[in-house]
Structures are given as C-alpha cells and as structure tokens.
PQR file of N, CA, C, O and H, with PARSE charges and radii, in Angstrom:
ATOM      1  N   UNK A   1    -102.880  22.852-110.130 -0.4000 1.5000
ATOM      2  CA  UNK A   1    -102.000  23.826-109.494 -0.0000 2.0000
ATOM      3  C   UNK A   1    -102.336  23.872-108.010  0.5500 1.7000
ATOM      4  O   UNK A   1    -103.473  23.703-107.569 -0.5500 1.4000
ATOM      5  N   UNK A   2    -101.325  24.100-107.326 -0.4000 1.5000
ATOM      6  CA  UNK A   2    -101.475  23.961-105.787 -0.0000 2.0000
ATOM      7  C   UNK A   2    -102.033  25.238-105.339  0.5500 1.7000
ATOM      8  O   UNK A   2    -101.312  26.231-105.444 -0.5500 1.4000
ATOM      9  H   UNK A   2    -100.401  24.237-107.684  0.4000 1.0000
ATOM     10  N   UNK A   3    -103.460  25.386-104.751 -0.4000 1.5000
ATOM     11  CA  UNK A   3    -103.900  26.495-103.579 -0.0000 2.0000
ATOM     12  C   UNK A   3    -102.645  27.251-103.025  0.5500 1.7000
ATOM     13  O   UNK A   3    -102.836  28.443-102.784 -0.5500 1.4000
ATOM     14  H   UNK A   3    -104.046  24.580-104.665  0.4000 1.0000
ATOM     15  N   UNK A   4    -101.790  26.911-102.861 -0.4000 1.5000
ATOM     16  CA  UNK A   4    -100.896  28.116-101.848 -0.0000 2.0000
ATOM     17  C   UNK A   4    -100.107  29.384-103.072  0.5500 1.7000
ATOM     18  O   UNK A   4     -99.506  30.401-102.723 -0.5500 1.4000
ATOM     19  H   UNK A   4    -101.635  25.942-103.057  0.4000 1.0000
ATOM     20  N   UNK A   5    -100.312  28.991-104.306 -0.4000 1.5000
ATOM     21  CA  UNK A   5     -99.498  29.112-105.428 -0.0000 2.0000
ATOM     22  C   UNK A   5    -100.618  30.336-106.068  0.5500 1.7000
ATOM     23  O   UNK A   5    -100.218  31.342-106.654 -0.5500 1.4000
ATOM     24  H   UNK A   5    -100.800  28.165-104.589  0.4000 1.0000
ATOM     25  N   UNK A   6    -101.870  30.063-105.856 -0.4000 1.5000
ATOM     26  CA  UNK A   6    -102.645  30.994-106.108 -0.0000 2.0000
ATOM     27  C   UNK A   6    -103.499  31.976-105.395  0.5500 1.7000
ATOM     28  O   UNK A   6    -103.945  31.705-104.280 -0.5500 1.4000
ATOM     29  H   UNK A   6    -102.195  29.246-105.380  0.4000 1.0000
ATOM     30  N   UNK A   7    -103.852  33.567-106.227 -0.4000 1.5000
ATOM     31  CA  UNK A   7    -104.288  34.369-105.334 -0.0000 2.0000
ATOM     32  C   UNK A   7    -105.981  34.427-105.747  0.5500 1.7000
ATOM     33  O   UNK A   7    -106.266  34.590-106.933 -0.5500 1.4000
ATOM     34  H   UNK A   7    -103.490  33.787-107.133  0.4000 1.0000
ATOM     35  N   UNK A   8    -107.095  34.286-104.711 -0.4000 1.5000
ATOM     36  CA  UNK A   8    -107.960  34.803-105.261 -0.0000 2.0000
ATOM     37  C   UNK A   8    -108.513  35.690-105.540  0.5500 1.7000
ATOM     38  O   UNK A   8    -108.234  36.329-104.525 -0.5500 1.4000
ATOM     39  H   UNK A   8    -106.864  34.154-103.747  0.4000 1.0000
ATOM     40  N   UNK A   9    -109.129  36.360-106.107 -0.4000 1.5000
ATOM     41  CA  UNK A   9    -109.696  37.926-106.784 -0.0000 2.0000
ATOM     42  C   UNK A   9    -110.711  38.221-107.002  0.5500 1.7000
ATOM     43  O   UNK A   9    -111.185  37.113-107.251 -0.5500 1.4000
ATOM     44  H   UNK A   9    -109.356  35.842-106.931  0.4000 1.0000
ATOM     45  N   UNK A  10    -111.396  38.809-107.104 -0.4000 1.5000
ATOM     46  CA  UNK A  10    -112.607  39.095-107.914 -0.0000 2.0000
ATOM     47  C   UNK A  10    -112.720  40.976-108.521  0.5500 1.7000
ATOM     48  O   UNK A  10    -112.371  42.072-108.083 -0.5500 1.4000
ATOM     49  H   UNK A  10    -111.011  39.710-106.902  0.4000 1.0000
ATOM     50  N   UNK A  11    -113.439  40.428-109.777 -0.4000 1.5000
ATOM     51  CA  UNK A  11    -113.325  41.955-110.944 -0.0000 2.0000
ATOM     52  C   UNK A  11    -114.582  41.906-111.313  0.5500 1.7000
ATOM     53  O   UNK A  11    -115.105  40.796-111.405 -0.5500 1.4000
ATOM     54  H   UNK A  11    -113.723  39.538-110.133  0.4000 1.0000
ATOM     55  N   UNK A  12    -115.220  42.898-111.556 -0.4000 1.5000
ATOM     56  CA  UNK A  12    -116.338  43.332-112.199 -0.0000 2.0000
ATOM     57  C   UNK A  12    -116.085  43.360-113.602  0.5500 1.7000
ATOM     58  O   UNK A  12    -114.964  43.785-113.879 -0.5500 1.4000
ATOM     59  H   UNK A  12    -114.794  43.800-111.481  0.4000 1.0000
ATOM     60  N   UNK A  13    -116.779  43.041-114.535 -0.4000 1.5000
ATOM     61  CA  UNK A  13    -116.583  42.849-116.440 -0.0000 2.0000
ATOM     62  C   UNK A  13    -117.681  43.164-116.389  0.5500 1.7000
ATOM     63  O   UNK A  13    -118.636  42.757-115.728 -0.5500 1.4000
ATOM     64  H   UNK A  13    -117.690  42.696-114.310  0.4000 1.0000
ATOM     65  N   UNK A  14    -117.493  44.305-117.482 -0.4000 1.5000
ATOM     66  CA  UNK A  14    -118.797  44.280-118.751 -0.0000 2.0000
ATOM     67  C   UNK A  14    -119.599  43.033-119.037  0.5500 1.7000
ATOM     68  O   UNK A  14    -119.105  41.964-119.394 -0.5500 1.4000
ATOM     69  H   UNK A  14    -116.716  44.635-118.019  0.4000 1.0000
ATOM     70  N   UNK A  15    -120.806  43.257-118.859 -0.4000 1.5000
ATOM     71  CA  UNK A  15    -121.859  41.919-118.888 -0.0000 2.0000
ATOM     72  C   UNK A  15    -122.033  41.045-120.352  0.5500 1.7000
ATOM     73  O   UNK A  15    -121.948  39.827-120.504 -0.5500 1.4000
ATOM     74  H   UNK A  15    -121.208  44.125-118.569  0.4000 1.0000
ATOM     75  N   UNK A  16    -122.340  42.235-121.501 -0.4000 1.5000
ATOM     76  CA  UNK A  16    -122.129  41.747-122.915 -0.0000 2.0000
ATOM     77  C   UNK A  16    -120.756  41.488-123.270  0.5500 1.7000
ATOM     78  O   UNK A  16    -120.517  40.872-124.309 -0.5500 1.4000
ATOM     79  H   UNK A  16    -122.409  43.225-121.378  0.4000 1.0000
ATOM     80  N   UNK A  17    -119.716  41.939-122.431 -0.4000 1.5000
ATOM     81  CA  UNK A  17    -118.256  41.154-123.329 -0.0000 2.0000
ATOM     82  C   UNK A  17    -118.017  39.990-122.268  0.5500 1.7000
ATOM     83  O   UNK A  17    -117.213  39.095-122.528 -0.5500 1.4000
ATOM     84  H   UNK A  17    -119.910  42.439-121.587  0.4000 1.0000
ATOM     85  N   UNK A  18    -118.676  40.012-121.154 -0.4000 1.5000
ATOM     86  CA  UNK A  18    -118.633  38.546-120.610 -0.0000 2.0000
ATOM     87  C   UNK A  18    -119.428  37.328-121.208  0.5500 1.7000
ATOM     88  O   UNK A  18    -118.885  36.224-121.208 -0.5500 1.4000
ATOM     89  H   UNK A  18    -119.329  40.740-120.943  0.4000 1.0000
ATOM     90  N   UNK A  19    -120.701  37.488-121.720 -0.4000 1.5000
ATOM     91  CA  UNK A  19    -121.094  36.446-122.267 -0.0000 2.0000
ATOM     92  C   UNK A  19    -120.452  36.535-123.670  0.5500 1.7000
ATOM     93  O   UNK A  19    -120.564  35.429-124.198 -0.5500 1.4000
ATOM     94  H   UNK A  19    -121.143  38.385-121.720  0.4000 1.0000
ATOM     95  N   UNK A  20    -119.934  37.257-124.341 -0.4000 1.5000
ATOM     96  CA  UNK A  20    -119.600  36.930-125.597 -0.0000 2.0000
ATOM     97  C   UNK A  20    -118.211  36.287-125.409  0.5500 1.7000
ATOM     98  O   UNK A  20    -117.679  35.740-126.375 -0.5500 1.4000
ATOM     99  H   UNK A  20    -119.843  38.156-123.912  0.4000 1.0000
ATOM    100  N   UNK A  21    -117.665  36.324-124.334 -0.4000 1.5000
ATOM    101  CA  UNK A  21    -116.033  35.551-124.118 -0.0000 2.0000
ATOM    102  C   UNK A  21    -116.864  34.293-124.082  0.5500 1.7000
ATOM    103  O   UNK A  21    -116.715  33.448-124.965 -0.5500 1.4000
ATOM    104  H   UNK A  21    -118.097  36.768-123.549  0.4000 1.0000
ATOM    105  N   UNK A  22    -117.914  34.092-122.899 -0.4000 1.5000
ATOM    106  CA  UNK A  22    -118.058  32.680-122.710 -0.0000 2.0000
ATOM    107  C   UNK A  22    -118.604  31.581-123.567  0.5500 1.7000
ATOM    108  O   UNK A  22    -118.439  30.381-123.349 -0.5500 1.4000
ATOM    109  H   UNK A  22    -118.035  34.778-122.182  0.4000 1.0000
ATOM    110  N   UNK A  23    -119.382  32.194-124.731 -0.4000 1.5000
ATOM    111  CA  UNK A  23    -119.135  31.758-126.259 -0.0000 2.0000
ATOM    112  C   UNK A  23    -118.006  31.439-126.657  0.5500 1.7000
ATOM    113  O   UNK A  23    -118.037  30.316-127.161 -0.5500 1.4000
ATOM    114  H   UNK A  23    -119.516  33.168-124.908  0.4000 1.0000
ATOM    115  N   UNK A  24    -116.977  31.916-126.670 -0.4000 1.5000
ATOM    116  CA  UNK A  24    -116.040  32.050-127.265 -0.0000 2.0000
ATOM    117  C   UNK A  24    -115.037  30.657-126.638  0.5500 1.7000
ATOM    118  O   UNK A  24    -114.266  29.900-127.228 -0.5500 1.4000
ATOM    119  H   UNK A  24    -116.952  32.828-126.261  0.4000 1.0000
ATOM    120  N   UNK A  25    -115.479  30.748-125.133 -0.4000 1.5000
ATOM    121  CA  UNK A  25    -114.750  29.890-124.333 -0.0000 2.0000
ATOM    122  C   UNK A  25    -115.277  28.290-124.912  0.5500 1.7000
ATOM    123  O   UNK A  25    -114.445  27.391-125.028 -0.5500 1.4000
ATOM    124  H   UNK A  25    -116.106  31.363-124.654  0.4000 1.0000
ATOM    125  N   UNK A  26    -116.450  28.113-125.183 -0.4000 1.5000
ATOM    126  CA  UNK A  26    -117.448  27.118-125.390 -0.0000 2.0000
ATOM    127  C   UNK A  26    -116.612  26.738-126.816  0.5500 1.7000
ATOM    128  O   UNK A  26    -116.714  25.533-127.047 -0.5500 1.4000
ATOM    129  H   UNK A  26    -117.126  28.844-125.089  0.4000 1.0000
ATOM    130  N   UNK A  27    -115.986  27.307-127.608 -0.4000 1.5000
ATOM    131  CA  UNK A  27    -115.874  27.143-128.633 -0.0000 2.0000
ATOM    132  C   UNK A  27    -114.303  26.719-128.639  0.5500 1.7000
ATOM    133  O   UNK A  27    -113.871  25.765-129.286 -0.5500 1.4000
ATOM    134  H   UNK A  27    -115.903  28.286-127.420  0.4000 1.0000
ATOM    135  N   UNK A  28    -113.780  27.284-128.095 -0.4000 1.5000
ATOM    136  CA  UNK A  28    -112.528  26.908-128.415 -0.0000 2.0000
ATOM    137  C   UNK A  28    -111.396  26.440-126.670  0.5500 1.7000
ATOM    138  O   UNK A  28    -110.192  26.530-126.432 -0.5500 1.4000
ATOM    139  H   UNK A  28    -114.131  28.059-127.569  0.4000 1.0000
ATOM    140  N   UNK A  29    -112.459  26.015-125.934 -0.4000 1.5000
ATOM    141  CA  UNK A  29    -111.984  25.417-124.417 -0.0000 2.0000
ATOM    142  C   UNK A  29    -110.959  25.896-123.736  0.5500 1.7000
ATOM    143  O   UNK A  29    -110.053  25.327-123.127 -0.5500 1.4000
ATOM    144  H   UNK A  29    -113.437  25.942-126.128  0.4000 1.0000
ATOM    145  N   UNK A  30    -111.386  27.799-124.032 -0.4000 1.5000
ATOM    146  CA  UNK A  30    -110.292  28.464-123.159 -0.0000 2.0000
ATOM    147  C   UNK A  30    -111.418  28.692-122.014  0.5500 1.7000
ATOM    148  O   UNK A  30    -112.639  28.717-121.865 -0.5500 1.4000
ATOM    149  H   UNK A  30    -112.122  28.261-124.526  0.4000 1.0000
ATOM    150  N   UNK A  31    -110.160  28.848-121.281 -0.4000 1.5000
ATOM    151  CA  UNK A  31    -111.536  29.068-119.783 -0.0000 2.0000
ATOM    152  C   UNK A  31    -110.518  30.750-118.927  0.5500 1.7000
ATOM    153  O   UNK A  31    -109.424  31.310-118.994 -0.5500 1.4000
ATOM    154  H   UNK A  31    -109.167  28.828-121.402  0.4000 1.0000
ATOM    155  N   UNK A  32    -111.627  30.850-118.332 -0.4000 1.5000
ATOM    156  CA  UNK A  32    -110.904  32.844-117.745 -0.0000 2.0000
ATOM    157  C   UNK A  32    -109.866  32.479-117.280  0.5500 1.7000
ATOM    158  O   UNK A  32    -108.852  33.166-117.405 -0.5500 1.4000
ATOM    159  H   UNK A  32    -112.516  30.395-118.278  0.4000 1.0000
ATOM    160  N   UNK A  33    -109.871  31.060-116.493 -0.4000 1.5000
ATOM    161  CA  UNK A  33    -108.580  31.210-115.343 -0.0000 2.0000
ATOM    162  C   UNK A  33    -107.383  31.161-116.749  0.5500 1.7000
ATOM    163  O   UNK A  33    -106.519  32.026-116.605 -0.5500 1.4000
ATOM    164  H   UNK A  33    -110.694  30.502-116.392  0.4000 1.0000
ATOM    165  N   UNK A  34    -107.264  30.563-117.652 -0.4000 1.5000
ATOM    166  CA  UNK A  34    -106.145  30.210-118.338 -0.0000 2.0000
ATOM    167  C   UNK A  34    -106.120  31.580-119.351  0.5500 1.7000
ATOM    168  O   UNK A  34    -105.280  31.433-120.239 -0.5500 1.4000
ATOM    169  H   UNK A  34    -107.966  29.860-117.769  0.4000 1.0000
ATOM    170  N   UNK A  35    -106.837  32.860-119.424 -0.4000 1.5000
ATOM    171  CA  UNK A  35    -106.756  33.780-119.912 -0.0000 2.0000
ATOM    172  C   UNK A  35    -106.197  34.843-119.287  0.5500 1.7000
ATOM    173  O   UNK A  35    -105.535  35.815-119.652 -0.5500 1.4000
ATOM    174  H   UNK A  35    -107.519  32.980-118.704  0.4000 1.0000
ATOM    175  N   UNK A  36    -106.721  34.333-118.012 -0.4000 1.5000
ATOM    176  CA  UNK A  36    -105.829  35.630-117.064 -0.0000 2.0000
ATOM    177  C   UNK A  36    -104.563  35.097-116.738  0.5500 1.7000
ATOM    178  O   UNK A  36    -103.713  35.860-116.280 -0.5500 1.4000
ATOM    179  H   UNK A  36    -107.259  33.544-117.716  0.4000 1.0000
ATOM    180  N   UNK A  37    -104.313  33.907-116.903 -0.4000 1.5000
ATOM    181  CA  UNK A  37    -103.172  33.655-116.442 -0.0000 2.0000
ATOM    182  C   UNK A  37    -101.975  33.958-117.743  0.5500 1.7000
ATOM    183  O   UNK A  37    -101.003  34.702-117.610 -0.5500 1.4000
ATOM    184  H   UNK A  37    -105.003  33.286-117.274  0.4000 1.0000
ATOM    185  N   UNK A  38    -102.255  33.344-118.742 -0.4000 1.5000
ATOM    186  CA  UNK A  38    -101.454  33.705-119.915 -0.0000 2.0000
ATOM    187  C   UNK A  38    -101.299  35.621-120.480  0.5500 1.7000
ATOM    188  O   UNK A  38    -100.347  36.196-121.009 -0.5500 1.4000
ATOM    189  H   UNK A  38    -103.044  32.740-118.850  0.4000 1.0000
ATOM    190  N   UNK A  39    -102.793  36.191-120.038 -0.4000 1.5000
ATOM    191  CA  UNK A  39    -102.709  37.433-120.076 -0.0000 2.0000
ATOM    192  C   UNK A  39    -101.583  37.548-119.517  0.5500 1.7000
ATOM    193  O   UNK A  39    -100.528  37.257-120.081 -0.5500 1.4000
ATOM    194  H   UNK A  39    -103.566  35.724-119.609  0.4000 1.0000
ATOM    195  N   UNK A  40    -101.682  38.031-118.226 -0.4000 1.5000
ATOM    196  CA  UNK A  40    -100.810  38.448-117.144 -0.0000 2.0000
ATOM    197  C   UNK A  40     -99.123  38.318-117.430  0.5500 1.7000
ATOM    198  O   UNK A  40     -98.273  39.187-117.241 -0.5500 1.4000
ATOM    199  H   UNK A  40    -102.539  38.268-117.768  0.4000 1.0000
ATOM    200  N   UNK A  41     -98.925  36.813-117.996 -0.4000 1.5000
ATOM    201  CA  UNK A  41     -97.738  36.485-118.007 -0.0000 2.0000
ATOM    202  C   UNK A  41     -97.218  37.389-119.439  0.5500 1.7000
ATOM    203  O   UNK A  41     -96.000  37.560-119.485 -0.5500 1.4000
ATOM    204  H   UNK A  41     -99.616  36.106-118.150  0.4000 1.0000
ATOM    205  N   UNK A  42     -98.017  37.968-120.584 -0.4000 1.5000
ATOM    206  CA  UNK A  42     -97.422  38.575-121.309 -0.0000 2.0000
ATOM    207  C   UNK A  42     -97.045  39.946-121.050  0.5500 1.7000
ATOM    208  O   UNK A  42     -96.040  40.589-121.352 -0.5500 1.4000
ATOM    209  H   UNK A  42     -99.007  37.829-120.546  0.4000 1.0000
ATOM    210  N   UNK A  43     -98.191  40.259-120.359 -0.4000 1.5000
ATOM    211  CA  UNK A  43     -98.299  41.521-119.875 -0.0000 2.0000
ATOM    212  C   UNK A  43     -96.964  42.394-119.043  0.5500 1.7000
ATOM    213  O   UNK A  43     -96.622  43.576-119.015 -0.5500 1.4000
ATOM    214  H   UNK A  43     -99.008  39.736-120.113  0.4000 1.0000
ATOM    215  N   UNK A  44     -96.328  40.843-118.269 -0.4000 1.5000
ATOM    216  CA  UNK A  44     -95.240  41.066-117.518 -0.0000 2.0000
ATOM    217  C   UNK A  44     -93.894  40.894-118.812  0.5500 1.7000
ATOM    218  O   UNK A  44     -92.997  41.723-118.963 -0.5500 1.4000
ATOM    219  H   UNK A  44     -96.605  39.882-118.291  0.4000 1.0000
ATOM    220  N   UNK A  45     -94.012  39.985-119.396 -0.4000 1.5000
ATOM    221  CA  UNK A  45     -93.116  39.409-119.748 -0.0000 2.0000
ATOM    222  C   UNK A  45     -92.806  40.536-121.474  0.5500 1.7000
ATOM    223  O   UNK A  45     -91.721  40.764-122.008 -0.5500 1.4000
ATOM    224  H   UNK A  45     -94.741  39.312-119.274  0.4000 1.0000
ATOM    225  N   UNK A  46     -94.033  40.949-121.866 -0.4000 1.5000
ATOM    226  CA  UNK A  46     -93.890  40.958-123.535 -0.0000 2.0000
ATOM    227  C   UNK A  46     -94.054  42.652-123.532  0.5500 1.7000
ATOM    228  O   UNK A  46     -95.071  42.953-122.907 -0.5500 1.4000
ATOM    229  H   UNK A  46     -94.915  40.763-121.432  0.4000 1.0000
ATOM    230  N   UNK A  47     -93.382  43.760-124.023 -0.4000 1.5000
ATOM    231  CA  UNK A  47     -93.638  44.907-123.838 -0.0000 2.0000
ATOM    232  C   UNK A  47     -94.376  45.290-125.320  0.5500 1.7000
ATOM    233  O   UNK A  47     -95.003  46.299-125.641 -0.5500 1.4000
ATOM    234  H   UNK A  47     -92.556  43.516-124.531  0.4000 1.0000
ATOM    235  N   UNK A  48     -94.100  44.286-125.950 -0.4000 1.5000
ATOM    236  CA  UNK A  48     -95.475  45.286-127.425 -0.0000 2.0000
ATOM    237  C   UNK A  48     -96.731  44.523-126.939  0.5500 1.7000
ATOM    238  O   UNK A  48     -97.784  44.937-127.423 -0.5500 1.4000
ATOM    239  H   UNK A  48     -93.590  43.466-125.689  0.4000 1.0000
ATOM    240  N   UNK A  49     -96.824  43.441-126.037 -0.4000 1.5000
ATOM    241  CA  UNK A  49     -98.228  42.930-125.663 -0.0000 2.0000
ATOM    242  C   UNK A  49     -98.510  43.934-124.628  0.5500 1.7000
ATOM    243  O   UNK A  49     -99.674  44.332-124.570 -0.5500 1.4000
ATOM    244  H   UNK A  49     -95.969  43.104-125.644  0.4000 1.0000
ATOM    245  N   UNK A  50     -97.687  44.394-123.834 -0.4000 1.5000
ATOM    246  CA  UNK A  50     -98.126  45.643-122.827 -0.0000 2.0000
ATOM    247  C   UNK A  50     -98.512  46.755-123.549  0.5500 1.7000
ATOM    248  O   UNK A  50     -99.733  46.872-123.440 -0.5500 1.4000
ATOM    249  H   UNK A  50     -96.742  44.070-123.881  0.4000 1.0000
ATOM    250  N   UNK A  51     -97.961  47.763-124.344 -0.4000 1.5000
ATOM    251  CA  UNK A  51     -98.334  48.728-125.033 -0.0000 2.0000
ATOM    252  C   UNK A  51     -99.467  48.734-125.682  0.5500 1.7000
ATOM    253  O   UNK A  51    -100.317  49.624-125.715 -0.5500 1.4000
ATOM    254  H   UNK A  51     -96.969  47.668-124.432  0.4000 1.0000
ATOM    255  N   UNK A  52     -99.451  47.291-126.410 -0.4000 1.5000
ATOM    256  CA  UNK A  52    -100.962  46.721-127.105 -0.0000 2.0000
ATOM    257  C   UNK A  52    -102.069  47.199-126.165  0.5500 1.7000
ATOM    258  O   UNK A  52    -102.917  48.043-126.455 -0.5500 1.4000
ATOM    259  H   UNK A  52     -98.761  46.568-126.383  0.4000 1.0000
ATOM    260  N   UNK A  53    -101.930  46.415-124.752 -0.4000 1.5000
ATOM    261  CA  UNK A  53    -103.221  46.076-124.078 -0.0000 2.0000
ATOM    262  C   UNK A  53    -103.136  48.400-123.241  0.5500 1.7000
ATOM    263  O   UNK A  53    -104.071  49.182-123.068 -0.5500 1.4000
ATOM    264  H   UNK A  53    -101.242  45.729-124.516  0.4000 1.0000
ATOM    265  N   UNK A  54    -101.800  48.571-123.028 -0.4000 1.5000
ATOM    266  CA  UNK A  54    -102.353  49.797-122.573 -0.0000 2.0000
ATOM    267  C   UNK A  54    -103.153  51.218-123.355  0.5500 1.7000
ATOM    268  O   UNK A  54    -103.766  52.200-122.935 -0.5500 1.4000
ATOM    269  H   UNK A  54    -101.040  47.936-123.168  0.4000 1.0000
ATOM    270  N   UNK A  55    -102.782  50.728-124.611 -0.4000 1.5000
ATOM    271  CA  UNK A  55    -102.992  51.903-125.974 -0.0000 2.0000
ATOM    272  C   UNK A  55    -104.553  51.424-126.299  0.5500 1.7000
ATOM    273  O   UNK A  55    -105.177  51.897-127.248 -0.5500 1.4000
ATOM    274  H   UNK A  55    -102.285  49.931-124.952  0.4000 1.0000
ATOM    275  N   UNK A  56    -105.090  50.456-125.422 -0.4000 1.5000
ATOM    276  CA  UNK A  56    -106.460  49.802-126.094 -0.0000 2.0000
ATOM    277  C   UNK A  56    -107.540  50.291-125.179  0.5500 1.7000
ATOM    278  O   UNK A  56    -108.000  49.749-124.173 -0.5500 1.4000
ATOM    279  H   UNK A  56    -104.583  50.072-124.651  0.4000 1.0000
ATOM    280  N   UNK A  57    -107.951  51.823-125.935 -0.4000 1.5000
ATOM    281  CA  UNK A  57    -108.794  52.358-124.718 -0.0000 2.0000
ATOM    282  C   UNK A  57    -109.989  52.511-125.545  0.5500 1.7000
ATOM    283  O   UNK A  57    -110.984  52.560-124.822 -0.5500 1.4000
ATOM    284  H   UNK A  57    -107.578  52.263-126.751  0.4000 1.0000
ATOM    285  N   UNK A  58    -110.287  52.614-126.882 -0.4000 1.5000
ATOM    286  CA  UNK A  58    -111.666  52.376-127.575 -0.0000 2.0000
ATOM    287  C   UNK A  58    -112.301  51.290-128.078  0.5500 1.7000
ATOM    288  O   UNK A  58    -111.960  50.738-129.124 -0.5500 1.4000
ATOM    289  H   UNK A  58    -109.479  52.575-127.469  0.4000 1.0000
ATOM    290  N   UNK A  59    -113.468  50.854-127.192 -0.4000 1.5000
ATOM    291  CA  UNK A  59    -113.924  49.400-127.175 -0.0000 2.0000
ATOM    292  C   UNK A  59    -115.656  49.400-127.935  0.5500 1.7000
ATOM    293  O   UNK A  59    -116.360  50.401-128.066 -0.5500 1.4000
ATOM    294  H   UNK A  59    -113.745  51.302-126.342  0.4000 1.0000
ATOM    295  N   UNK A  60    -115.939  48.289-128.255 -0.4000 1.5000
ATOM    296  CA  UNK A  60    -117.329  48.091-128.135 -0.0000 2.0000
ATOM    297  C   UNK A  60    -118.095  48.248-127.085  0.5500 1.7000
ATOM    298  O   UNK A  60    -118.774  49.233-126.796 -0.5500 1.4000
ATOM    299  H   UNK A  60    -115.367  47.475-128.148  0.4000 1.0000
ATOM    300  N   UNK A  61    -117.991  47.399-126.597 -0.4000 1.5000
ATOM    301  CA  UNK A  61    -118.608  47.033-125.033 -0.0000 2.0000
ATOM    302  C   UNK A  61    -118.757  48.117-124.046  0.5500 1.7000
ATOM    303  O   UNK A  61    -119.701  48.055-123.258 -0.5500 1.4000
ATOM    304  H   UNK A  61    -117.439  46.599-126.832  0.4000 1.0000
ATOM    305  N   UNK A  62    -118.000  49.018-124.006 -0.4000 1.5000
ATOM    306  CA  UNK A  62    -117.719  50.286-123.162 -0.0000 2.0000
ATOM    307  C   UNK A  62    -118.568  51.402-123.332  0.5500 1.7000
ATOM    308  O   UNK A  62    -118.925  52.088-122.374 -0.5500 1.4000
ATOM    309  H   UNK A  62    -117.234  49.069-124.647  0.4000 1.0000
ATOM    310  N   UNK A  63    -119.038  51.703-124.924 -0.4000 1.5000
ATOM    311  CA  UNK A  63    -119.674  52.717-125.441 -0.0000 2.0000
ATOM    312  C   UNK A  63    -118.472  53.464-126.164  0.5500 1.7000
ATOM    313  O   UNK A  63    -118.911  54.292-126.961 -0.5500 1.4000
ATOM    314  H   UNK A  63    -118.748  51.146-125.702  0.4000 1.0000
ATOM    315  N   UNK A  64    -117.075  53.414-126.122 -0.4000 1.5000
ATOM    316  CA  UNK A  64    -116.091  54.453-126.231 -0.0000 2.0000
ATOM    317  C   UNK A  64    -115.564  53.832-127.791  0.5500 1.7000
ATOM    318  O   UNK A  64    -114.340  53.830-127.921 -0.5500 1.4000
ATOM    319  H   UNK A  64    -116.718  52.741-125.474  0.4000 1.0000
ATOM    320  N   UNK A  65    -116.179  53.435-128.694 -0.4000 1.5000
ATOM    321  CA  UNK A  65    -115.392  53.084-129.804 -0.0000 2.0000
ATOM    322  C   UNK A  65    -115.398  54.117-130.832  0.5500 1.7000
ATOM    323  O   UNK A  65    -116.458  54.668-131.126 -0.5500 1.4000
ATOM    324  H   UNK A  65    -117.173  53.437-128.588  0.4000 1.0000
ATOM    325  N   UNK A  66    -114.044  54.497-131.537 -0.4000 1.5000
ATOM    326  CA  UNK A  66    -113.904  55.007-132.557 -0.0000 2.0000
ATOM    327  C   UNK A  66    -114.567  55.630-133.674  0.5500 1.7000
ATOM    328  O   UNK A  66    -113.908  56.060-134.621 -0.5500 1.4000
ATOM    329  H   UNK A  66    -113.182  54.050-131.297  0.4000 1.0000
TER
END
C-alpha cells in the first residue's frame, strides 16, 4: 500500500491483551495493521459490528468483567 494512502497513529493497549493478540497473531498470520484495518472498515461499514464493538464494555483485561 502506498505511504500517502496511510495515516500514522499510535494507541496505548492493555499489556496482557497485547501479548495474548500477538500469540494469536503467531498462530494464525494476522498482523495489527490488517486488524485495524478490517476492524475499522466494519466498524464504518457494518452497524451490528458497530453496536457489537460499542455495547462491549465488560472485559478481562480491563478488570471490568461481568
């Protein structure tokens, strides 16, 4: 993909759900950039994938689970 086409960013993540993605990545050769990118595009595009990801406020990783 062409540099002019992309923005760069940077986010702070939870440390234990970052290494447990990057397991995850190891395993099945997803990598962040192609997670945020497919995220994003549902996010815009899919409104029960939006509701999904906004209604998803009790986590492991956070301390806040159910």
């Amino acid at each position: 993909m062409n540099n002019n086409t992309q923005q760069l960013t940077s986010v702070k993540v939870n440390t234990q759900l970052f290494d447990d993605f990057k397991v995850m990545c190891v395993r099945t050769k997803l990598s962040l950039q192609k997670l945020t990118d497919r995220a994003m595009y549902l996010y815009v595009t899919d409104e029960a994938f939006r509701q999904q990801i906004n209604n998803t406020l009790n986590t492991y990783y956070t301390g806040s689970q159910a």
